[in-house]
C-alpha positions as CSV (number, residue, x, y, z in Angstrom):
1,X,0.0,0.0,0.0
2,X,1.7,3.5,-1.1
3,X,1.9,6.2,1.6
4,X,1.9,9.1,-1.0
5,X,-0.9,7.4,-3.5
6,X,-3.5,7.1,-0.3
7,X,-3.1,10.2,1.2
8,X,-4.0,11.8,-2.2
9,X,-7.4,8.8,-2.7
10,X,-8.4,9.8,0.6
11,X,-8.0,13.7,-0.2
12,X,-9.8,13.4,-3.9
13,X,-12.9,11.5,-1.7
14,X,-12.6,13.9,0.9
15,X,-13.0,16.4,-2.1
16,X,-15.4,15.0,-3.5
17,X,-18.0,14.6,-0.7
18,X,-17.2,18.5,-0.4
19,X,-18.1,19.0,-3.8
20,X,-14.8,20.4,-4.3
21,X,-12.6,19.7,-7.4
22,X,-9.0,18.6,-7.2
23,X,-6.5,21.5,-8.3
24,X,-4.2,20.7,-10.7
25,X,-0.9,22.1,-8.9
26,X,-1.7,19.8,-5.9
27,X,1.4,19.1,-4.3
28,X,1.6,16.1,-1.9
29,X,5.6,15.7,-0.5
30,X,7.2,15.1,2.9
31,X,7.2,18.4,4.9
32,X,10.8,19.4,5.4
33,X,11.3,18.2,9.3
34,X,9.7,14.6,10.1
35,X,8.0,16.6,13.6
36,X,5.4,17.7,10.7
37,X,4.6,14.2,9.7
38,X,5.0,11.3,6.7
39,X,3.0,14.1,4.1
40,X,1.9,17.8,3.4
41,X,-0.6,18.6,0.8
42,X,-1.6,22.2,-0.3
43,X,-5.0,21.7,-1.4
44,X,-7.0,24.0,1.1
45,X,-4.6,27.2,-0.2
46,X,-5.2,26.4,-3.5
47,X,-9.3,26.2,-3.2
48,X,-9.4,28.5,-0.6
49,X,-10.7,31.3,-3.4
50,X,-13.3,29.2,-5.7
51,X,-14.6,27.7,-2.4
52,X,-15.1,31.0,-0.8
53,X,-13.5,30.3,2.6
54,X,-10.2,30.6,4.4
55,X,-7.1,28.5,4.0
56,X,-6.5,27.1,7.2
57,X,-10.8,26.8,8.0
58,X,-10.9,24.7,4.7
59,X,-7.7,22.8,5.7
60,X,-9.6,22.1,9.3
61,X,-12.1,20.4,7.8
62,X,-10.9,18.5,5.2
63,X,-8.8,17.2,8.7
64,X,-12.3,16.3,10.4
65,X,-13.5,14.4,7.2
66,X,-10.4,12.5,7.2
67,X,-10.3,11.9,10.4
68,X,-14.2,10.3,10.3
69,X,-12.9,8.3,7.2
70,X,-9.7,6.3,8.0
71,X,-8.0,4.3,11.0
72,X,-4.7,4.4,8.8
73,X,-4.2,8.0,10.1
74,X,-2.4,8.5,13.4
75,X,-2.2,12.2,13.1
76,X,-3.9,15.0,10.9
77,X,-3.0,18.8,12.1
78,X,-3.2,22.0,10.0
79,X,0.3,23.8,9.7
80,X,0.9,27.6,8.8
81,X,-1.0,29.3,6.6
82,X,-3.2,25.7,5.5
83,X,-0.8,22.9,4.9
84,X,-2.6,19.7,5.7
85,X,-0.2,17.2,7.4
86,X,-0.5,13.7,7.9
87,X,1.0,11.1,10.3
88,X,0.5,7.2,9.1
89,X,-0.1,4.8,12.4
90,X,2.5,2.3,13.1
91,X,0.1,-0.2,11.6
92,X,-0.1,1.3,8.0
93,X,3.6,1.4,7.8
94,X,3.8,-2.7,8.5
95,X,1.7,-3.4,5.3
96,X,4.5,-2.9,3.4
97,X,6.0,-6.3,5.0
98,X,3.3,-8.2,3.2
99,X,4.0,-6.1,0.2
100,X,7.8,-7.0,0.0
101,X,7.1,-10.6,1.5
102,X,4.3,-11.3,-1.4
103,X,6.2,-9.7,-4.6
104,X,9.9,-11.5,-3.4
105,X,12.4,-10.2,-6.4
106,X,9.7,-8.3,-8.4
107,X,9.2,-5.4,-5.5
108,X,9.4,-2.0,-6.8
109,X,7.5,-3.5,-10.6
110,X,5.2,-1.8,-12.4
111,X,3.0,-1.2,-15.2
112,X,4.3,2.3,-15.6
113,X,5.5,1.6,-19.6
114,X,2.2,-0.2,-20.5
115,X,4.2,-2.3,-23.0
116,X,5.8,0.8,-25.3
117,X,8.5,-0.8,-27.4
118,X,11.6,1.0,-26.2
119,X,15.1,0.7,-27.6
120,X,18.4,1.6,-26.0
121,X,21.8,2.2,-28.2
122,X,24.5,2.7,-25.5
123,X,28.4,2.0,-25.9
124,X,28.8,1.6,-29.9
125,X,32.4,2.5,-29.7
126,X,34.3,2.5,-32.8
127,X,35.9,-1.1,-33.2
128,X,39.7,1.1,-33.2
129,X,40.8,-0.3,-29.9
130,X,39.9,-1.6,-26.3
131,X,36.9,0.2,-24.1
132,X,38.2,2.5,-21.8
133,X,36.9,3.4,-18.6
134,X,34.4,6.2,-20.6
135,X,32.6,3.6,-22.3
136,X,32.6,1.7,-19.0
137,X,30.5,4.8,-17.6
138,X,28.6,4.8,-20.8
139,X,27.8,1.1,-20.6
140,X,26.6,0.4,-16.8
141,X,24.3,3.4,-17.6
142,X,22.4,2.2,-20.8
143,X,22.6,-1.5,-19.3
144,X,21.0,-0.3,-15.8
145,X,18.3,1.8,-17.6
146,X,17.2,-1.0,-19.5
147,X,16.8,-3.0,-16.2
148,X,15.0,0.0,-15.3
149,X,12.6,0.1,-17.9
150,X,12.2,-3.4,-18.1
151,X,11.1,-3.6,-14.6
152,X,8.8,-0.4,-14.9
153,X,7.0,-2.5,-18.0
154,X,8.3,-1.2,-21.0
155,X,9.2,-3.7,-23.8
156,X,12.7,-2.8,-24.7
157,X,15.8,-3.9,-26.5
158,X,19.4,-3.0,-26.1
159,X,21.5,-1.8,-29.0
160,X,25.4,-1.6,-30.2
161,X,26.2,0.5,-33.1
162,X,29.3,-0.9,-35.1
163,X,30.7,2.1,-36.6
164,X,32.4,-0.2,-39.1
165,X,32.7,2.2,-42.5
166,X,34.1,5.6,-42.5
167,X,37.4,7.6,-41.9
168,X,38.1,5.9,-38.7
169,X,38.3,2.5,-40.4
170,X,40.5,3.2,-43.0
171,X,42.9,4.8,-40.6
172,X,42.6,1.5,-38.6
173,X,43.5,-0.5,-41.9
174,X,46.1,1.7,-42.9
175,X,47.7,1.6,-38.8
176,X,48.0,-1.5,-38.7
177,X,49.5,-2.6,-42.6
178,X,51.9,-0.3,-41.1
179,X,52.6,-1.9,-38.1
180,X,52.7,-5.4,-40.4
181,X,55.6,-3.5,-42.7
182,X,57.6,-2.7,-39.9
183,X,57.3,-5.8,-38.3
184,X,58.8,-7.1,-41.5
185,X,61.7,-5.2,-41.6
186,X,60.7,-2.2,-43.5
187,X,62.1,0.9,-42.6
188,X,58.8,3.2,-42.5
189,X,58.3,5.6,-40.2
190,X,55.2,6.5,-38.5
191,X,52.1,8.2,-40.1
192,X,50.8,11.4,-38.2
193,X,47.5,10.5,-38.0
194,X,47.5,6.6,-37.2
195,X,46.4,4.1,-34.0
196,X,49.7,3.7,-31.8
197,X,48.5,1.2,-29.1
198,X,50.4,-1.6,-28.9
199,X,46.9,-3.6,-29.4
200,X,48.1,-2.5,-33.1
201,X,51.3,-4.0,-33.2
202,X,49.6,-7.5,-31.5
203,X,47.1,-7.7,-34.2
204,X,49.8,-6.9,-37.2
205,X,51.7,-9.7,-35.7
206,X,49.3,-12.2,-35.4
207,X,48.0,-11.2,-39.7
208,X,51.8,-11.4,-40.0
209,X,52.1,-15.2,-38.6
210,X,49.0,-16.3,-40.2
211,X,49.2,-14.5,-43.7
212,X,53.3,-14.8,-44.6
213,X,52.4,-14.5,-48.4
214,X,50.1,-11.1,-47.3
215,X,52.9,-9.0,-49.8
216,X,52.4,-10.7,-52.1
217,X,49.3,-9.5,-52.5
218,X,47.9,-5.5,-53.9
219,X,48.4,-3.4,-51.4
220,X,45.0,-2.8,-51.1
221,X,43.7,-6.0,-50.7
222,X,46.2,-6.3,-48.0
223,X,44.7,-3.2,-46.3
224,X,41.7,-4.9,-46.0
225,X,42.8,-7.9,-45.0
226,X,44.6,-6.0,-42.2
227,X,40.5,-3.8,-41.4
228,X,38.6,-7.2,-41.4
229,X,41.2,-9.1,-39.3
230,X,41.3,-5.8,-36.6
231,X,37.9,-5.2,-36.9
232,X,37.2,-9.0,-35.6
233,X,39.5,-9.0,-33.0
234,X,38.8,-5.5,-31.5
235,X,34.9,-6.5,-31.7
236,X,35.4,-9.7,-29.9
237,X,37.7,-8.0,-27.2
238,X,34.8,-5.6,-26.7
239,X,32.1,-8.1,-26.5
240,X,34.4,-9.9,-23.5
241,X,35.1,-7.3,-21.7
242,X,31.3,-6.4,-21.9
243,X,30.2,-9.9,-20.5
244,X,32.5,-9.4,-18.3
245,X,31.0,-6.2,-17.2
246,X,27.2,-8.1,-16.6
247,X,26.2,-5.6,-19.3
248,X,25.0,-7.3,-22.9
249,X,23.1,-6.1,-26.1
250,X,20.1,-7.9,-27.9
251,X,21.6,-6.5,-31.3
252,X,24.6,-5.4,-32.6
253,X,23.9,-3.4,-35.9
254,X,26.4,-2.5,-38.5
255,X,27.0,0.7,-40.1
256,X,28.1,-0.9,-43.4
257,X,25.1,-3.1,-43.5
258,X,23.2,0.6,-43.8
259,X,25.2,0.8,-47.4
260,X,24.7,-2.1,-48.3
261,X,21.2,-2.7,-47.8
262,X,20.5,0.9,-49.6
263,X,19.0,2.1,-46.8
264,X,21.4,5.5,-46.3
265,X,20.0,6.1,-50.5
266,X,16.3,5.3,-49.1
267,X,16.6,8.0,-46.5
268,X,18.0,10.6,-48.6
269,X,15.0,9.8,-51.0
270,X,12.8,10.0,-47.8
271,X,14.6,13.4,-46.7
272,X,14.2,14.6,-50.8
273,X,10.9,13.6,-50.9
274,X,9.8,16.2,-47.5
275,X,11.9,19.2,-49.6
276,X,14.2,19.2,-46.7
277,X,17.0,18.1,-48.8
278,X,19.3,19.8,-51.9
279,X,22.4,19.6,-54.1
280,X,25.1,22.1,-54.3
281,X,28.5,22.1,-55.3
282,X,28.4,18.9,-56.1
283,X,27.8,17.7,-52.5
284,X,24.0,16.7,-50.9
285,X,22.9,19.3,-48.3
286,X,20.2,18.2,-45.9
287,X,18.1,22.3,-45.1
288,X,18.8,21.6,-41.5
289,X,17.7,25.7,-41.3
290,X,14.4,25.1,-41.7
291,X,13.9,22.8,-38.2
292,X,16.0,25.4,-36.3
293,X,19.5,24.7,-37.1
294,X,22.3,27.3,-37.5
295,X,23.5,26.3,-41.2
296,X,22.4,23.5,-43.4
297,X,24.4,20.3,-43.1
298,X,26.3,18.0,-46.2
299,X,25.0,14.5,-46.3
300,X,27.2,13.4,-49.0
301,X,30.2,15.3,-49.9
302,X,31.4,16.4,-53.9
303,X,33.9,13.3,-53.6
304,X,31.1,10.8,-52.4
305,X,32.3,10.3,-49.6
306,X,29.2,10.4,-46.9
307,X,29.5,12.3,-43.7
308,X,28.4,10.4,-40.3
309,X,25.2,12.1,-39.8
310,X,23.9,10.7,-43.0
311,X,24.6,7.3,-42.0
312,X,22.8,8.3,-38.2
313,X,20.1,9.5,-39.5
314,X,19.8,6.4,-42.3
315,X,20.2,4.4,-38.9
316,X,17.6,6.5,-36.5
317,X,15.4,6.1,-39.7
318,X,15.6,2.2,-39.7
319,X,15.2,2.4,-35.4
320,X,11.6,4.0,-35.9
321,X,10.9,1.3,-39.0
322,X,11.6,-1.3,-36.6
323,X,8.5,-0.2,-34.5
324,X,10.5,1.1,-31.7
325,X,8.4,4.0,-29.5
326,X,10.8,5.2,-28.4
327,X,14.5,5.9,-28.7
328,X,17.2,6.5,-26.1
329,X,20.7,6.7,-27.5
330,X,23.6,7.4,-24.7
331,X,26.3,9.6,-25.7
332,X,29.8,11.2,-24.9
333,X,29.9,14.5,-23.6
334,X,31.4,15.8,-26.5
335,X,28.9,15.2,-29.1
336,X,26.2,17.4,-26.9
337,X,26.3,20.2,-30.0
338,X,25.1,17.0,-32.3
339,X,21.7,16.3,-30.2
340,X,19.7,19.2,-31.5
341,X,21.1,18.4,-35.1
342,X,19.9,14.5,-34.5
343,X,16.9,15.2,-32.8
344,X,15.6,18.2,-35.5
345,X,16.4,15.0,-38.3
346,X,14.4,12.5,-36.4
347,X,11.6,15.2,-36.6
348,X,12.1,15.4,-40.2
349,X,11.4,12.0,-40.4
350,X,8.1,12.1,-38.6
351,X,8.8,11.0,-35.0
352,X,9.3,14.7,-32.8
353,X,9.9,13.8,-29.5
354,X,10.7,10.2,-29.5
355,X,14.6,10.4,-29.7
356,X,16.0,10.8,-26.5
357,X,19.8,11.7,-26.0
358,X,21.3,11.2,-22.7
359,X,25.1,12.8,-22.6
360,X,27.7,10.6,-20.3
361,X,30.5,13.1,-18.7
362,X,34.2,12.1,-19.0
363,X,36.0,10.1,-16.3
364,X,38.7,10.3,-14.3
365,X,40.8,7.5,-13.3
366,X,43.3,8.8,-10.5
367,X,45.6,6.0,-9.3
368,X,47.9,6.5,-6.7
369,X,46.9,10.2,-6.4
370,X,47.9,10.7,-9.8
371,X,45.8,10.8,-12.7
372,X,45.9,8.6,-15.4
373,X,46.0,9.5,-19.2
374,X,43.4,8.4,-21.9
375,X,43.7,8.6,-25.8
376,X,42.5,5.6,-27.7
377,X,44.5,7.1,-30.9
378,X,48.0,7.3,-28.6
379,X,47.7,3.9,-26.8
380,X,47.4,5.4,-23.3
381,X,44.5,4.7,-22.0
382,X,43.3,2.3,-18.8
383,X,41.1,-0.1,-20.3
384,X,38.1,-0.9,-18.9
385,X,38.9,-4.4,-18.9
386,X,41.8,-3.6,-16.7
387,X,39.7,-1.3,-14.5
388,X,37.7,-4.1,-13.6
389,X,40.3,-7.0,-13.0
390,X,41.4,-4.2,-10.7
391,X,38.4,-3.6,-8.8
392,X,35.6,-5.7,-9.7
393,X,32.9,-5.3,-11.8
394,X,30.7,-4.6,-8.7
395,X,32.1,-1.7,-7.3
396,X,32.9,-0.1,-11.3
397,X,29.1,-0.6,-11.8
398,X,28.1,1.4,-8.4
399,X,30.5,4.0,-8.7
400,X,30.0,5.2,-12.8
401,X,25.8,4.7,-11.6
402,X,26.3,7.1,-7.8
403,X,26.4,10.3,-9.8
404,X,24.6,11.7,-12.7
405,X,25.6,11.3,-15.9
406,X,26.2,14.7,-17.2
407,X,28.4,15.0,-14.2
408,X,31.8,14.4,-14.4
409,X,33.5,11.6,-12.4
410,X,36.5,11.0,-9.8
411,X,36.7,6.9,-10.5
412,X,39.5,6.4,-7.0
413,X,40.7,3.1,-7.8
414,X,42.1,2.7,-4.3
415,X,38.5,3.8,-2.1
416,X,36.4,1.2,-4.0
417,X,38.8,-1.7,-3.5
418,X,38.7,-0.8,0.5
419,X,37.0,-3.1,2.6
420,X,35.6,-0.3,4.7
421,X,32.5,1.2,5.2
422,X,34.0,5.0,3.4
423,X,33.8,2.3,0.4
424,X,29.9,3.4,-1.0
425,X,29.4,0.0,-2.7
426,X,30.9,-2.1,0.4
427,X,28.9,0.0,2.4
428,X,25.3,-1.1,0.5
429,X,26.7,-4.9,-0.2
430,X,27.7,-5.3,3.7
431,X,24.3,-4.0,4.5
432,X,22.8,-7.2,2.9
433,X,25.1,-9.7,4.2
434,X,25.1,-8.3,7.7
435,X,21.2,-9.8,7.7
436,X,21.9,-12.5,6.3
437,X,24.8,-13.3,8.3
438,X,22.2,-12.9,11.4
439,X,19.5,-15.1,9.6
440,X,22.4,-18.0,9.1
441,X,23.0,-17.4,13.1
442,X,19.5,-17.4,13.7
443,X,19.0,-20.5,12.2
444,X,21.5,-22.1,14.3
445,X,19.6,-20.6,16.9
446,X,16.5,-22.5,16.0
447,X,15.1,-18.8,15.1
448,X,13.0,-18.2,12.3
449,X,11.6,-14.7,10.9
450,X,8.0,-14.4,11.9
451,X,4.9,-14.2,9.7
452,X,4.1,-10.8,8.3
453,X,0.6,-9.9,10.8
454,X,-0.3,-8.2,14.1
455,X,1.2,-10.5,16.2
456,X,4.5,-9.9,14.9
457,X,4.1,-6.2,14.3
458,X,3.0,-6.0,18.0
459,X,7.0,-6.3,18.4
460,X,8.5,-3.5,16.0
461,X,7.4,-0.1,17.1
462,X,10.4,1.2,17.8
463,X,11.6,4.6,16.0
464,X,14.3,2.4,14.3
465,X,11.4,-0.4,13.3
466,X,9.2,2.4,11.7
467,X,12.2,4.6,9.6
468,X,13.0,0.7,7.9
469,X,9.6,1.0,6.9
470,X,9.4,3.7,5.8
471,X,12.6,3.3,3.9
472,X,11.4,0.1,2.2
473,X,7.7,1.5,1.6
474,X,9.8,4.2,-1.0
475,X,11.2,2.0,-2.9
476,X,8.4,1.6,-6.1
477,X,8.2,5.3,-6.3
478,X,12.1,5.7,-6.3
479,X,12.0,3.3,-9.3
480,X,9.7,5.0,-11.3
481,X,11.6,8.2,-10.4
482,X,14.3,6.6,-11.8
483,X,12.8,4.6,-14.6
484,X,11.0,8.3,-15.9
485,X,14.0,10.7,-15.3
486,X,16.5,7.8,-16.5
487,X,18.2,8.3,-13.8
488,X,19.8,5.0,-12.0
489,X,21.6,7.2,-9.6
490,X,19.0,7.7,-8.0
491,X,18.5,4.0,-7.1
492,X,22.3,4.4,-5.6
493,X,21.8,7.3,-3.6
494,X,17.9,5.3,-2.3
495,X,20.3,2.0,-1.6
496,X,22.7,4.0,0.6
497,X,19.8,5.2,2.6
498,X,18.8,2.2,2.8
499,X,22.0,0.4,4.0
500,X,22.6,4.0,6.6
501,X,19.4,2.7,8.4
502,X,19.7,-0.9,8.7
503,X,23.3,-0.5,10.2
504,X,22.2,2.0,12.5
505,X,19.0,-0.2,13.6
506,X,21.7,-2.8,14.1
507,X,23.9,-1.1,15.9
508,X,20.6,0.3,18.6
509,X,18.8,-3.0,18.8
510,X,19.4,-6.3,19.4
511,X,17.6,-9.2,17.8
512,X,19.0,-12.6,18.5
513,X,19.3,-12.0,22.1
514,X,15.8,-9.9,22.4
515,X,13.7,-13.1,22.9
516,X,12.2,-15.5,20.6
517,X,9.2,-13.5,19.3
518,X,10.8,-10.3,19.3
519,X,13.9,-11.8,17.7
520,X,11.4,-13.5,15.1
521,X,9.6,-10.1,14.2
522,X,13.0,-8.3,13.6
523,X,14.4,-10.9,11.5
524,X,11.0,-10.4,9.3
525,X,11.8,-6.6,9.2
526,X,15.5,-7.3,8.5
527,X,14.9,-10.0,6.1
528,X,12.7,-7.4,4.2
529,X,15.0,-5.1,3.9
530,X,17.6,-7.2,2.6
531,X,15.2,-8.3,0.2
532,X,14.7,-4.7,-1.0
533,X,18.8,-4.3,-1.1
534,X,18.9,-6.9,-3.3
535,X,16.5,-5.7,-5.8
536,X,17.9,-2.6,-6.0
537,X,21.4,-3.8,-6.6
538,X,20.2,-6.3,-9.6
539,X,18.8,-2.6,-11.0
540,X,22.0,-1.4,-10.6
541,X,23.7,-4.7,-12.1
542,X,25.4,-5.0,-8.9
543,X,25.8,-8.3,-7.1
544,X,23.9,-8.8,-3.5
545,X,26.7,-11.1,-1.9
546,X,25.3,-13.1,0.9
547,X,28.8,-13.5,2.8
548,X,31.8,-10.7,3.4
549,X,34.4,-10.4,5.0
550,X,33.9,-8.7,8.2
551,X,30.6,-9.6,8.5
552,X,31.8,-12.4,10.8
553,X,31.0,-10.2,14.2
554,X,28.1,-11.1,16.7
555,X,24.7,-10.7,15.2
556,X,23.2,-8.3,17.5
């Protein structure tokens, strides 16, 4: 039963027997101190004028109806100028036992999306080298919104982008033939504007072992040997270290297979066909000036050579033909002046308002106090790969998801290896196995978590008792937040809350050594909570670990 969503039924009835309407700038929120109770609403200040009466003598008796109408209210009291204030009784606030006991993993669900087909393009880093710690941010974002979605009831599908024609491919060919020439003892020296990594080098040795008659092929057929063999290889790499991240994709689209199916000509026919596309100077010009832009934009240059918003919006295009709702593409920061330009060519296309761009804020990565250097084109770069060897995927999932994506991120690799409780993702995860390590005690014990009811509820009115409740009872509403505003962190910053109370309700109350029943109703409360830890971790991709070190002390 939600707090918020029956204080506002019992207001609209209370309204209604009053034959009063319900004003559309209602607010109903916590008051600021807990002294003023669980909720405030505004409605007697803003019908104080159509109902001809005062404020706070229309807040009065909207109290009295309420009052005469529900046992679920401990305390209802008029505040300041007409603020109606309500305090749940103890009993209201142990429903939500039955609610966590009864849904198990699916607490927090909904039927917020109603089905709407929703897909999510997140990562699709150019196959030029290994993910770095960017796309790491990038990827536990798009991988924990579509947990998000999915568990809000949307139907949705995850997406990777292989940018796999283009400039940055042919540099890639051309690095490492390179690489292959010197390896053979050709005295060439370095091109200005090549891939350096030493991933480069690896791959040219390997084409070099396997392909020992590769010059004796045209040099450019033994280019694209040298693309399709790095290509491969960098794509499987990425795919690895993505499973090894708990983050995966339910396609992986190609930007060649756009070409190639004709579907880049099909959308400059669709784009020619709206007048919202020209030729000049030999190049295609898409009139991005008439949907707001500052200048008009080239689709295909005078050599042929197409620019990369052709093929986006050739892809975007192909998204909406697919049936897809609604589309959410995660970004780097640095392509935040390309949104308007994306989202005024989706527009074109028929579909205002149902691309979505979310921009991902750089990382980073201090080691030892010192920052560390990334550049994909110089080699020096911490992959993500390495990043999570280092510290686990765990703790890389909960600290790119604490923060908000357009802010940028301090990723300490040293706090979130720390066993300690400064460690934020410890801190949640120890939460959890701190009840369970009392539940594998109590069993021991002979001690089993009562039955949610009034006989154990009887046991757990304690200040401490209540604020768990009332922690747990937010959790639905704090993932729909989430699910609307995609905005997983603010599942991490709920979670922490979370974990704050039960270690301070374990560190005021003991529960093994309370007595049997008391014992029984906290490991019910307890057991509840760890339940809801757990279901907010799997949102965030993070693991819920049953045992930790540390969590070997007395259970309370």
């Amino acid at each position: 039963m939600k707090a918020k969503q029956y204080f506002e039924d019992a207001l609209r009835a209370a309204l209604t027997r009053m034959d009063l309407p319900w004003p559309e700038k209602t607010l109903i929120e916590p008051p600021r101190e807990r002294k003023f109770g669980d909720y405030s609403a505004n409605v007697a200040m803003l019908l104080a004028g159509p109902a001809k009466r005062k404020p706070r003598d229309l807040a009065e008796e909207l109290a009295a109806d309420l009052r005469g109408q529900s046992t679920h209210f401990e305390r209802i009291e008029v505040a300041g100028p007409g603020f109606l204030n309500v305090t749940f009784a103890q009993g209201f606030w142990h429903t939500i036992l039955d609610d966590v006991q009864a849904a198990g993993a699916a607490y927090g669900a909904s039927a917020l999306g109603k089905g709407r087909k929703v897909q999510v393009e997140y990562v699709s880093a150019n196959p030029t080298g290994p993910l770095h710690i960017g796309h790491g941010r990038g990827a536990a974002l798009g991988d924990s919104l579509a947990r998000l979605l999915r568990k809000t009831g949307h139907d949705v599908s995850c997406e990777y982008y292989i940018n796999d024609a283009g400039r940055q491919m042919r540099i890639l060919g051309d690095s490492v033939w390179l690489r292959l020439r010197q390896l053979s003892g050709q005295d060439i020296p370095d091109l200005e504007d090549f891939y350096r990594g030493d991933y480069i080098k690896d791959i040219a040795a390997r084409i070099y072992r396997e392909n020992p008659d590769i010059f004796n092929l045209p040099e450019s057929q033994a280019i694209d040997i040298c693309f399709r063999e790095a290509v491969d290889e960098i794509l499987a790499g990425i795919k690895q270290d993505l499973r090894d991240f708990r983050v995966g994709h339910d396609v992986w689209f190609s930007e060649k297979s756009l070409v190639d199916a004709g579907k880049i000509d099909a959308a400059f026919a669709d784009l020619a066909g709206r007048g919202l596309s020209y030729e000049q100077d030999g190049a295609l010009w898409f009139r991005t000036t008439d949907l707001g832009d500052d200048k008009d934009r080239v689709l295909k240059k005078s050599t042929g050579e197409l620019t990369y918003f052709a093929s986006d919006i050739a892809y975007h295009r192909d998204k909406f033909e697919r049936g897809f709702d609604r589309v959410i593409d995660i970004w780097g920061a640095d392509h935040h002046g390309y949104v308007p330009r994306m989202q005024a060519a989706v527009e074109a296309l028929g579909h205002k308002g149902q691309l979505q761009v979310i921009l991902v804020q750089l990382v980073s990565l201090l080691k030892d106090g010192e920052q560390v250097a990334m550049s994909t084109r110089a080699g020096k770069f911490e992959t993500l790969a390495d990043v999570v060897a280092y510290v686990g995927a765990d703790a890389a999932r909960f600290l790119f998801l604490s923060r908000k994506s357009d802010s940028p991120l301090e990723f300490d690799l040293e706090l979130v290896r720390r066993k300690s409780m400064d460690n934020p993702v410890y801190y949640v995860q120890y939460a959890h196995a701190r009840v369970h390590s009392m539940l594998a005690k109590a069993r021991e014990a002979g001690i089993a978590p009562a039955q949610p009811g009034a006989a154990a509820c009887a046991h757990l009115g304690t200040p401490e008792d209540l604020e768990l409740c009332r922690l747990m009872e937010r959790f639905p509403d704090i993932v729909a937040a989430a699910a609307e505003t995609l905005a997983p962190h603010v599942v991490s910053h709920y979670l922490g809350e979370l974990a704050a109370g039960l270690h301070k309700y374990y560190t005021q109350h003991h529960v093994l050594s309370a007595g049997p029943e008391v014992a029984s109703a906290r490991l019910l409360l307890l057991s509840c909570v760890a339940a809801t830890l757990a279901a907010g971790l799997e949102l965030l991709g993070v693991s819920a670990p049953e045992r930790m070190d540390q969590v070997s002390e007395d259970a309370a």
